[in-house]
C-alpha positions in Angstrom: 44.2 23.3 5.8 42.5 21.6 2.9 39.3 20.4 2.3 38.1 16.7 2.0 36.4 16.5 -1.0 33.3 14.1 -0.8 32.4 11.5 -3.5 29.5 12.5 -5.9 27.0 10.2 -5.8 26.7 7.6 -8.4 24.1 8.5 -10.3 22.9 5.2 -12.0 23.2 4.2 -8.1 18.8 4.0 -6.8 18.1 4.1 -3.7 16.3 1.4 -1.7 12.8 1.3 -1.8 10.1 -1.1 0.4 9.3 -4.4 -2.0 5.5 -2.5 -2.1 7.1 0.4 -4.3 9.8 -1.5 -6.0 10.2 0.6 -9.0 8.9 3.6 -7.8 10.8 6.7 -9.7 10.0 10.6 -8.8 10.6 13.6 -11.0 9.8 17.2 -11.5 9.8 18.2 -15.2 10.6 22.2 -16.6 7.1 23.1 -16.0 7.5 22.4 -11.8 5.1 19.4 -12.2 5.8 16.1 -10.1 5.7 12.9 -12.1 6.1 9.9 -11.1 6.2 5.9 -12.0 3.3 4.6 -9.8 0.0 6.2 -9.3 -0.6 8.5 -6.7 -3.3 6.7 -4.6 -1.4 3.3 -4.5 1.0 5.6 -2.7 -1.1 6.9 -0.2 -2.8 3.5 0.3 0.9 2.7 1.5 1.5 5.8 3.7 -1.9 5.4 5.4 -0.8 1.2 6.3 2.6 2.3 7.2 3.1 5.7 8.7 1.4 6.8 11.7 -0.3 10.2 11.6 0.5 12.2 14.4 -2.5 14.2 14.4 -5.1 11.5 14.3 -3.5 9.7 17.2 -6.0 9.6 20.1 -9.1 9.8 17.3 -11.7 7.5 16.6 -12.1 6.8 13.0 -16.1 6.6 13.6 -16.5 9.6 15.2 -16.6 12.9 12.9 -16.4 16.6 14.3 -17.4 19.4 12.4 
């Protein structure tokens, strides 16, 4: 039997992005450190609008417990 061989990836290809984080670009560099094009706090601005956090379901935000 032979194998199907599967199509790299085009690398020049990006891939899709929301319009909020058009441009957005991700790396690790040699030292193991995550750069990346947009600023860390305008992306978790947009995961707190847009994803729901399972563990704070059923929570109010006013309440605190310690």
């Amino acid at each position: 039997m032979s194998k199907k061989k599967v199509p790299a990836p085009n690398p020049a290809e990006k891939p899709r992005v929301h319009k909020e984080l058009e441009g957005f670009d991700i790396r690790i560099n040699s030292f193991g450190e995550i750069t990346s094009s947009i600023d860390i706090e305008k992306i978790n601005q947009f995961l707190n609008k847009h994803v729901d956090d399972k563990k704070l379901r059923g929570r109010d935000e006013n309440s605190e417990t310690e």
